[in-house]
C-alpha positions as CSV (number, residue, x, y, z in Angstrom):
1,X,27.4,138.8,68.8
2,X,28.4,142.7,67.0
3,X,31.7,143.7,67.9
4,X,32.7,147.4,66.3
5,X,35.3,145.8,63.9
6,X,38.6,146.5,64.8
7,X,40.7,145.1,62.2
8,X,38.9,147.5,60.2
9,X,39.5,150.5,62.3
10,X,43.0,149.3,62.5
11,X,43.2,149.0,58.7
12,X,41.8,152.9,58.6
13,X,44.4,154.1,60.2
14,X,47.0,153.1,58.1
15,X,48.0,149.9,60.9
16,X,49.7,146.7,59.2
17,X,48.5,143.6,60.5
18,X,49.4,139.9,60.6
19,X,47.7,136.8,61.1
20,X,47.1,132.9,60.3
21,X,45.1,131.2,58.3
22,X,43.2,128.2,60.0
23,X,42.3,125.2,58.1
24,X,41.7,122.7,60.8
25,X,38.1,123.9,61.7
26,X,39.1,123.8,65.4
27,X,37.9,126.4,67.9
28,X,40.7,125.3,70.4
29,X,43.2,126.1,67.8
30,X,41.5,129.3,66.6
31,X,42.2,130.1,71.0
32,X,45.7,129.5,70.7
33,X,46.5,131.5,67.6
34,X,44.5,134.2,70.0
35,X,46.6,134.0,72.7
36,X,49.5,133.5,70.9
37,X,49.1,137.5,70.0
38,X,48.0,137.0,66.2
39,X,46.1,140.3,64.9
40,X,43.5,137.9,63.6
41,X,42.7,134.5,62.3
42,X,41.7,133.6,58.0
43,X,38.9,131.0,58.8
44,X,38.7,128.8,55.6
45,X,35.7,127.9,53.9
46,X,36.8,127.4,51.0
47,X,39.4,125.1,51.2
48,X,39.7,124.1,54.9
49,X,37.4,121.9,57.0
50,X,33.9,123.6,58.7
51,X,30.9,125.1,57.6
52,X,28.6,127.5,59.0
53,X,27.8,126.5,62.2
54,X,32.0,125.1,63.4
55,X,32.1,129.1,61.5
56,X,30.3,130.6,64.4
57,X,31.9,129.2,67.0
58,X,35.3,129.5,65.3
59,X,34.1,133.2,65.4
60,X,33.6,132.7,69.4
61,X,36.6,131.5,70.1
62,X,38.7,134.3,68.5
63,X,36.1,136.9,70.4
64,X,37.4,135.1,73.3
65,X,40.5,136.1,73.0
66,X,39.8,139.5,70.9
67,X,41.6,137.9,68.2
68,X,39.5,139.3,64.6
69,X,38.1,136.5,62.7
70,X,38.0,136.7,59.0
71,X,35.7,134.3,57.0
72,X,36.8,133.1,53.6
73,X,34.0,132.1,52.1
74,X,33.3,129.3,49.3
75,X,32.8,131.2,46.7
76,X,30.7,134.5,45.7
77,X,26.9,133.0,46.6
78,X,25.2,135.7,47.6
79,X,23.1,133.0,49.8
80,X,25.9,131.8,51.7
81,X,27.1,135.5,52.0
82,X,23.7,136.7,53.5
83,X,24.3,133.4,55.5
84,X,27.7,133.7,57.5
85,X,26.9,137.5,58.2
86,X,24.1,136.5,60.0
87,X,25.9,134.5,62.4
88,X,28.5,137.2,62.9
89,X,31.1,137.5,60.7
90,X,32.0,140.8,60.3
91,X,34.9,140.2,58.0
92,X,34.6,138.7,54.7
93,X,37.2,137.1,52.0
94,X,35.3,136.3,49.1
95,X,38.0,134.1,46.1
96,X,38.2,134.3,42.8
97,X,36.8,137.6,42.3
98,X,37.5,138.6,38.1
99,X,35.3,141.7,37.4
100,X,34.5,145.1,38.6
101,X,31.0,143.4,38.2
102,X,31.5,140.1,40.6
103,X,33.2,142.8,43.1
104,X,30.2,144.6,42.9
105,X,27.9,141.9,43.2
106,X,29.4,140.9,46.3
107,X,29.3,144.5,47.9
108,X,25.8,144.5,47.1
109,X,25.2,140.6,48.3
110,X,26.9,142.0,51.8
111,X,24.6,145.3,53.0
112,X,21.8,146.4,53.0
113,X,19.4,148.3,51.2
114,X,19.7,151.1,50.1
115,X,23.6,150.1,49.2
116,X,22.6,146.4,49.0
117,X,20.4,144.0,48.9
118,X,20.8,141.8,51.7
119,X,17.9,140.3,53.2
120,X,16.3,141.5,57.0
121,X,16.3,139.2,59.6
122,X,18.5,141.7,62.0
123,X,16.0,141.0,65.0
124,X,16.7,137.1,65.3
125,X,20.3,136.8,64.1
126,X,23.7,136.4,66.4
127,X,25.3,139.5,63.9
128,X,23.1,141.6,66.0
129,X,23.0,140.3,69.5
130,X,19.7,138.5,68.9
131,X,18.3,141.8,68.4
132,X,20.0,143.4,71.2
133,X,21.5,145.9,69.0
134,X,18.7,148.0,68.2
135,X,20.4,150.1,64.9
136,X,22.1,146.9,63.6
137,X,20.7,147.5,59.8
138,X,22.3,151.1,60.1
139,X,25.6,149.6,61.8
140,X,26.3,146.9,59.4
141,X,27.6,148.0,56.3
142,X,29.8,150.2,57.5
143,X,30.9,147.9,60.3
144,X,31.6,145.0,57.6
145,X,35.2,144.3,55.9
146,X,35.1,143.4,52.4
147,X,38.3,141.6,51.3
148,X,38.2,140.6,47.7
149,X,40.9,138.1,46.1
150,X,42.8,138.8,42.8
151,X,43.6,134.7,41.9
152,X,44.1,134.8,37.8
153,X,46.0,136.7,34.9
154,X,42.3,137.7,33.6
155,X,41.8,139.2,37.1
156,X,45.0,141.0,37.0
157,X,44.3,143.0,33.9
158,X,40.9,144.5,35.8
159,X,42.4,144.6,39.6
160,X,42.4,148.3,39.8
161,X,38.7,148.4,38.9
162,X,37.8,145.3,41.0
163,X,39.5,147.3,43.9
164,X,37.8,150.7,42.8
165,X,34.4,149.1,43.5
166,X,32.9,151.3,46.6
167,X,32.4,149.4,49.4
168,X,36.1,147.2,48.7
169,X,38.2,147.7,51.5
170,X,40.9,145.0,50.8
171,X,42.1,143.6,47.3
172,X,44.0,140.2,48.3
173,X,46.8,138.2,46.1
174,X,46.6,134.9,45.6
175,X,50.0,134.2,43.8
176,X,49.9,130.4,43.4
177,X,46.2,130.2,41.7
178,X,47.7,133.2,39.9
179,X,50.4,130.8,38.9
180,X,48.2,128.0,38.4
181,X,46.0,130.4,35.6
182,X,49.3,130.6,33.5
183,X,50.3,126.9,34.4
184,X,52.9,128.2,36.8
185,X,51.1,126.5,39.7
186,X,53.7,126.1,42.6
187,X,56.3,127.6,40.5
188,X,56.0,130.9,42.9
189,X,59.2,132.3,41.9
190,X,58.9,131.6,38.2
191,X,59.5,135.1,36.3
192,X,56.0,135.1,34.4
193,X,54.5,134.8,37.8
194,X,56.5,137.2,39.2
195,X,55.4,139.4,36.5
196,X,51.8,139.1,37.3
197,X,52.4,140.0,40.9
198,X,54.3,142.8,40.3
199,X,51.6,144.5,37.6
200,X,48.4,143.9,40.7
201,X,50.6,145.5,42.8
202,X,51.4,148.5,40.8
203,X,47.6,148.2,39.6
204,X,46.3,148.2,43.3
205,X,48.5,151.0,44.7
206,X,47.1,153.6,42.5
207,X,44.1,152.9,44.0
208,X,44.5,153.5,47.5
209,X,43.2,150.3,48.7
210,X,44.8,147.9,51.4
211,X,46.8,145.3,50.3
212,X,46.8,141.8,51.3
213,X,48.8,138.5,50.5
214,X,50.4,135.7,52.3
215,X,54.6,135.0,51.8
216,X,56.1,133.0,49.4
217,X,59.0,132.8,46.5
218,X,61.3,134.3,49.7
219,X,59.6,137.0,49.6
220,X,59.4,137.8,53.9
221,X,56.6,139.2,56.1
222,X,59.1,141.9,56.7
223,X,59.9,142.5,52.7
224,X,55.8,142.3,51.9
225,X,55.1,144.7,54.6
226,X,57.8,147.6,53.3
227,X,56.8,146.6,49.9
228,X,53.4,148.2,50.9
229,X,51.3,145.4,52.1
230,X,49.3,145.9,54.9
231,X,47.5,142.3,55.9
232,X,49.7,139.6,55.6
233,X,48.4,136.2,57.2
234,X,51.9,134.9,58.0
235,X,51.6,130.9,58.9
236,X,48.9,128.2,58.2
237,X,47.8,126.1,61.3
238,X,48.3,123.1,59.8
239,X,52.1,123.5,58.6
240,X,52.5,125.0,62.2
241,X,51.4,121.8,63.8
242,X,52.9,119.1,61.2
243,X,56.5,120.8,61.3
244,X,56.2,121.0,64.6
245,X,55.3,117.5,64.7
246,X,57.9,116.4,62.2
247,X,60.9,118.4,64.2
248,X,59.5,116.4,67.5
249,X,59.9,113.3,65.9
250,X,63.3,114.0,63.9
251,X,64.8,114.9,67.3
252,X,63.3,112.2,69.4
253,X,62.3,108.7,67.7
254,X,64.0,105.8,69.0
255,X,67.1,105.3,67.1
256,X,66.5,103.1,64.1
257,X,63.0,104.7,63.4
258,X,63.0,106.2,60.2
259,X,62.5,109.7,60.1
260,X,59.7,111.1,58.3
261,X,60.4,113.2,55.4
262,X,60.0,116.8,54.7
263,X,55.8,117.9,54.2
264,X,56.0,120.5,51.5
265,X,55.3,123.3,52.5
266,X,51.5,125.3,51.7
C-alpha cells in the first residue's frame, strides 16, 4: 500500500532518527517495536529470517503502527530489488556496496525510466495500492529511500563517490564487516578499525549525505548522533529478547539451577 515516506521527509529536514533492527521475521514483533515508539524498524534480509512474502507483511505491521519499515536486502540483484518494491517497500538498504558503479547500479535497478530501469507492473502491485494510485510511476522514485552500506577497506577508499551517486540518500557503516575486511572482525575497538571508521566519516561528510550506523566499541547512540550521524538503529530484537530472557532467568530460577551465561552481544 504507498505511504508518502516519512522517514524520508524526516531525513530532509535535517531530523535524526532511531530504530531496531529485526531479525526474527515476526510481524508481532515488528508491532511491538511500533508501539514501543521506535522511528522505524531494519527488516533483515540478508542476514535475518523471512523472505518476500513474511517482507510484506513485516511491512504491514509497522504501517500498523506508522512505524517506517526499512528492507535490507540480500544483496544488490536488481531482480530481487524490482521485487520487494513491488510489494511496498519504500525504503531500501542494499550491503556491501564497493563502487560508485554498484551504487549506481542499484539507483538505476530501484526507478524508473527515464532515471532507471525498473520494470512496469505499477497497475497490479501492493507499492501502488493495486493500482489505486493513479501517478505511482511518477511518485516512486522520488518517494523511495536509497540506503547504501560502506562494509570493507576497498569500500572506504571510494565512500565519498559511492555516496555522490545521485539518487543516494543514505551511506550506512558497517564497522564489524569493515573489521572483518582487515581481519579485525569483532575486534570493534581495535585502532586499525577505528581508523577506517574515522576516514568514511570524514569521506561522507563532505558530501552532504545522511549518515547511518549502528553503536559499538562504546561508542553511544547519544555520542554517534553529535558525532553527526543521523539514523542510528539502536537495538536488535533478538538481543532485546534473549537478555531479557537471560535477566528473567538469573533473577528467578529455582535455587540450584545453573544460571545461563552471558550471550555475546551482536
Amino acid at each position: 500500500m504507498y505511504r508518502e515516506n516519512v522517514l524520508k521527509q524526516r531525513l530532509a529536514k535535517g531530523e535524526s532518527v532511531f530504530g531496531c533492527w529485526v531479525d526474527t521475521g515476526s510481524s508481532t514483533v515488528i508491532e511491538i517495536l511500533g508501539h514501543a515508539g521506535f522511528d522505524f524498524v531494519v527488516i533483515d534480509l540478508e542476514h535475518g529470517q523471512g523472505d518476500i512474502g513474511s517482507a510484506t507483511e513485516m511491512i504491514r505491521a509497522a504501517q500498523v503502527t506508522g512505524m517506517s519499515a526499512v528492507i535490507r536486502v540480500p544483496s544488490n540483484d536488481p531482480i530481487f530489488l524490482k521485487r520487494i518494491l513491488e510489494v511496498g517497500a519504500d525504503s531500501l538498504m542494499i550491503p556491501q556496496i564497493e563502487t560508485a558503479e554498484e551504487a549506481k547500479a542499484a539507483v538505476r535497478a530501484c526507478r524508473y525510466p527515464p532515471q532507471g530501469a525498473r520494470g512496469y507492473a505499477a497497475p497490479v502491485v501492493r507499492a501502488s495500492s493495486y493500482g489505486k494510485v493513479k501517478d505511482y510511476i511518477h511518485r516512486a522514485n522520488d518517494n523511495l529511500l536509497l540506503i547504501l552500506q560502506i562494509e570493507s577497506a576497498s569500500a572506504v577508499k571510494h565512500a565519498a563517490e559511492i555516496a555522490s551517486v545521485e539518487g543516494v540518500d543514505v551511506a550506512f557503516i558497517g564497522v564489524n564487516d569493515l573489521g572483518g575486511s582487515i581481519g579485525k572482525l569483532e575486534q570493534l575497538d581495535h585502532p586499525d578499525v577505528r581508523k577506517l571508521v574515522a576516514e568514511a566519516e570524514a569521506a561522507l561528510k563532505k558530501t552532504g549525505r545522511v549518515m547511518g550506523t549502528v553503536p559499538s566499541a562504546g561508542a553511544t547512540p547519544k555520542e554517534l548522533f553529535a558525532a553527526g550521524y543521523r539514523m542510528v538503529p539502536l537495538a536488535v530484537d533478538v538481543a532485546l529478547l534473549r537478555d531479557a530472557a537471560l535477566a528473567c532467568v538469573r533473577e528467578h530460577a529455582p535455587s540450584g539451577k545453573n544460571a545461563p551465561g552471558e550471550a555475546k552481544r551482536y
